[in-house]
N, C-alpha and C positions, 0 to 999 in steps of 0.2 A: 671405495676401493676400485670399482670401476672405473672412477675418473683420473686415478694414480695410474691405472694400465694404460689407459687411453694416451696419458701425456706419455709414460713409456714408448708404447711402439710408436707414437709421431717422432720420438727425438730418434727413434734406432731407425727409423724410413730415412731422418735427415743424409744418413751417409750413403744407398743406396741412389736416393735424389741427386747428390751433389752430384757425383760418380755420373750420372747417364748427363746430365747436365754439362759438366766439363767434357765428358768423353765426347759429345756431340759438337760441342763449339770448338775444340781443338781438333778434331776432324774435319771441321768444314775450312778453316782458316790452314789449313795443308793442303788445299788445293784451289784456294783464293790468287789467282793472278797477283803478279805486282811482289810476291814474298821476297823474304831476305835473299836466298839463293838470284833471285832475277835480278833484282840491287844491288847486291855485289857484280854481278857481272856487267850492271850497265856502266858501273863506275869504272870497271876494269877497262871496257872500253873505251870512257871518254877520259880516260886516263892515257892511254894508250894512244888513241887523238889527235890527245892536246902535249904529246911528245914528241911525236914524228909529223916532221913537216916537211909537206910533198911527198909523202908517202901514200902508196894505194889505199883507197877507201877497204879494200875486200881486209887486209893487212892488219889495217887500222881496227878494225872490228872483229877479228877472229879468235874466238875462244877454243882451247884443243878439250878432247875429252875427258884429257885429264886432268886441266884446270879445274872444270866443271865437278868433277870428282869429287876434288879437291875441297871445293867451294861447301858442297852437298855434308863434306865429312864433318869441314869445320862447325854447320849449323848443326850435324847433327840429323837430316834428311835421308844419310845413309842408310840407317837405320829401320828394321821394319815397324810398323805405324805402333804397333804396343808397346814393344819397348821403348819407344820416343814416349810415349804416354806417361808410361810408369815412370821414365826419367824425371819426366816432367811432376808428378803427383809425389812421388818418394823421397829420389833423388835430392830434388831442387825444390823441394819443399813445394810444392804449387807454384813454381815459379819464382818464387819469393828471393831466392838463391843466383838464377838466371841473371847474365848481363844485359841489361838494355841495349839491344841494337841502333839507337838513333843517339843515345848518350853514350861513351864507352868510358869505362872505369866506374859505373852506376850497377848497382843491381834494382830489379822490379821493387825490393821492399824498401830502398833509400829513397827512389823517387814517391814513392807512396806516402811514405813518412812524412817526406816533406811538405807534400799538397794535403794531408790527413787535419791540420789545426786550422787550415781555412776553411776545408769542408765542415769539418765538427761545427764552427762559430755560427760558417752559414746554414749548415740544416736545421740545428739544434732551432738556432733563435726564430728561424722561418715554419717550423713544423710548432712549435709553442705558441706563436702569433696564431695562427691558423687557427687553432683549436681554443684559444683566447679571444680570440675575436667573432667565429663565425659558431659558437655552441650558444653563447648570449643573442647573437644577433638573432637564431633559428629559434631560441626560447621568446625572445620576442616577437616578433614574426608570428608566432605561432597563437600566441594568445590576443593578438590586434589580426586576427587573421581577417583579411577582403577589407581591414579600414585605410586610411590614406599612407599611412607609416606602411605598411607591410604594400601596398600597390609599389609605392615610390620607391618602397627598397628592394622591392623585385624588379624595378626598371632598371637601376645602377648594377644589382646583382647579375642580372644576363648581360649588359652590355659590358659589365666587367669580364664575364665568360666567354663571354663571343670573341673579344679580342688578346691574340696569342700574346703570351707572356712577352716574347721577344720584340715583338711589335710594339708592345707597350711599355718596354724599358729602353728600344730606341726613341719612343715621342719622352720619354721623361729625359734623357738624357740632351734631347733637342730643349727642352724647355727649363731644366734644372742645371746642366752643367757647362753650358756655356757653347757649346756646339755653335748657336746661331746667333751672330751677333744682335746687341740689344734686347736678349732674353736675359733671364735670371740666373746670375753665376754661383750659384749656393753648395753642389757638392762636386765632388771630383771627379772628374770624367774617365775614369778606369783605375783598375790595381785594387788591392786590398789593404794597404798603408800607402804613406807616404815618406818620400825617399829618406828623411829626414825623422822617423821614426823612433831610430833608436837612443834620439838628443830629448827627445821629449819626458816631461813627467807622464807620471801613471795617471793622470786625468788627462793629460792629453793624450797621452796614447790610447786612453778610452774613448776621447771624445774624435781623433782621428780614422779609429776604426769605422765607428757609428757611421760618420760620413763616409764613407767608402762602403760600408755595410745598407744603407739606407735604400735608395734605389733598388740593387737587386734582392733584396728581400720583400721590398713591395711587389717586385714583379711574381716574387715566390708564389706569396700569400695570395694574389689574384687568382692562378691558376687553381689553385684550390679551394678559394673563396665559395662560387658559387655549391659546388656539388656536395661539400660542408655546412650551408647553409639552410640550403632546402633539404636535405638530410636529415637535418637537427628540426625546424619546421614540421617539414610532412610525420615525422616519428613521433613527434609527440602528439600534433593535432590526431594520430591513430590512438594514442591510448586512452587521450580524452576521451576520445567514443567511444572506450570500451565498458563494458557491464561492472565493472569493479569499483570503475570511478563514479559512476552513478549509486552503487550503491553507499561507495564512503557518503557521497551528499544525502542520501535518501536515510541515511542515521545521524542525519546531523551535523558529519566532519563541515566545515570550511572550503571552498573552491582554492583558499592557498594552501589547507594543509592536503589536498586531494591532489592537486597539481607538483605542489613540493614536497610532499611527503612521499608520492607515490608515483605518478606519473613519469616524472623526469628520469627518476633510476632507470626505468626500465624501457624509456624512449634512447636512453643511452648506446643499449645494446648495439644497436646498426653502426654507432658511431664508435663501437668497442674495434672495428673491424680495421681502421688505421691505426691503433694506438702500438701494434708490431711494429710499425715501421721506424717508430723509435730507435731502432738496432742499426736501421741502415741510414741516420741522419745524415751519416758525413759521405753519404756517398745523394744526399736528396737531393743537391742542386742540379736546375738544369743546363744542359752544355749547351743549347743556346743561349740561356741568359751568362752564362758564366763566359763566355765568349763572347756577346755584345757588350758584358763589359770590362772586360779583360783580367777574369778574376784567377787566380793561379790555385783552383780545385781541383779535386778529384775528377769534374764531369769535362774540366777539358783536358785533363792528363790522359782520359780515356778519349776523348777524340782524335788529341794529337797520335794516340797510340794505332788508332785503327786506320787514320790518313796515313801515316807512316809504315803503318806495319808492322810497327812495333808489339812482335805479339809475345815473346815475354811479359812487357808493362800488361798489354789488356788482357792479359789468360790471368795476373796476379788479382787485376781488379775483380774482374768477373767471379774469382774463386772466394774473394773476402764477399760480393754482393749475392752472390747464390747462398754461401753459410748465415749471413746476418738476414737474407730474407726468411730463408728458411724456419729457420730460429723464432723469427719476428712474428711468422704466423703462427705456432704455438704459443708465442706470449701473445695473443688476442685470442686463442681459444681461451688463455688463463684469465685475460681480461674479463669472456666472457663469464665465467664461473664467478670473478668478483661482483660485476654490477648485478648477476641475476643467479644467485646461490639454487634455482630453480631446474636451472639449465643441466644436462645431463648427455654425455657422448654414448649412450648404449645402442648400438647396432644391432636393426631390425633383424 
């Protein structure tokens, strides 16, 4: 019963969270230099410019008070700060509603829409890799621990960690996609299909993805590799030492059914603490990688949004990434409650 309460009040915090969250990030980008208000009027005047020729510079560039007014009404800046807010939260749904300032005839939830099945593809399959590849590696690892396997693979391990994602999906793209002449022309050097996509069968269109997909998911999977790996490792080499496991052996049980019967469930737990993030896959990639290689995601819908100003697009992001986080980490409290039915939220 306590643990039904417990998930309770974390889902009814979710809306108070959200709320100081948003309130806080749409308050600071109100007074972020560079806004829509300044961009319309730099345009006004290099519009203005580039009409009049031999006309005074002062002329040229002067805005009257009430253009400006004008300007302020159209964004909506006229406005005192809460009720821009509420507009923003009720109104216009989170934004969702909102025209995009750098696209027009777009609102914030078409352009999302549209970047949302390359984000899905690529978080989905790179957060799966990760936890597929680096829970076996850390169970192994873990029981050849200080022999030649587990040194060698902690050698590759850090020097895969040391070097940044993005750094490392420009050397693959120097040596994989034809970048440099007389290297290996094997995948495609940007995009997420190819132009010619929609002529293709459904194996090719599988198999065109995959390449276009390949590269920046290995760069995914690195950034997480190591801190995944030693994780899964050091968690279990702890349970090994503990008093329980000694005594399964000390009545006879087996070192595999002591390890796999019991050990692993509950080395799990630490690694229960990513599995929330499943909520927010389609928002997992990185806007560097998704930018070195030209992928049309969520992570650079949100850059272009913030270089531009676009803050309709990045208030809409932000409000679907604040609720999916949110969320996310109650489903790994709930995780927690799966692998370790022991575990209990009562507050001293």
């Amino acid at each position: 019963m306590e643990r039904i309460d417990y998930f309770i009040r974390r889902f009814l915090l979710v809306i108070p969270t959200f709320i100081g969250i948003t309130l806080l990030c749409f308050g600071i980008i109100q007074f972020v230099p560079g806004g829509p208000v300044e961009q319309a009027i730099m345009q006004m005047r290099g519009g203005i410019g580039a009409s009049e020729s031999g006309g005074s510079a002062g002329a040229a560039t002067s805005i009257s008070a009430d253009q400006r007014k004008a300007i302020e009404a159209h964004f909506g800046f006229d406005q005192p700060f809460h009720k821009r807010y509420w507009k923003w939260l009720v109104t216009d749904r989170m934004g969702m509603k909102m025209e995009s300032y750098r696209f027009p005839n777009k609102t914030s939830w078409q352009l999302i829409r549209e970047r949302f099945k390359v984000s899905l593809v690529f978080g989905i399959t790179g957060f799966i890799l990760s936890y597929l590849v680096c829970i076996p590696l850390g169970i192994f690892k873990a029981l050849h621990h200080d022999r030649s396997f587990d040194i060698v693979s902690s050698i590759v391990v850090f020097v895969g960690y040391a070097i940044p994602p993005f750094a490392f999906g420009m050397v693959l793209k120097m040596l994989f996609a034809g970048t440099v002449d007389g290297l290996w022309d094997i995948f495609p050097i940007s995009g997420f299909h190819s132009d010619l996509f929609d002529q293709l069968t459904y194996w090719g269109k599988t198999k065109d993805i995959f390449q276009h997909m390949f590269l920046p998911i290995l760069c995914y999977v690195i950034g997480n590799f190591a801190v995944l790996t030693l994780l899964m490792k050091n968690s279990l080499i702890e349970q090994i030492g503990k008093d329980y496991i000694r005594t399964v052996l000390a009545k006879g049980g087996s070192f595999s059914r002591a390890i796999w019967g019991h050990a692993l469930r509950n080395s799990l737990v630490p690694i229960a603490t990513g599995f929330g993030s499943i909520l927010t896959v389609m928002f997992a990639g990185s806007v560097i990688i998704e930018q070195v290689f030209e992928i049309p995601g969520m992570g650079r819908l949100s850059l272009e949004a913030i270089v531009g100003r676009d803050y309709p697009v990045f208030m809409g992001i932000l409000s679907i990434t604040a609720i999916l986080g949110l969320v996310g980490n109650i489903l790994s409290d709930f995780c927690y409650v799966l692998i370790d039915p022991r575990i209990n939220f009562q507050e001293n």
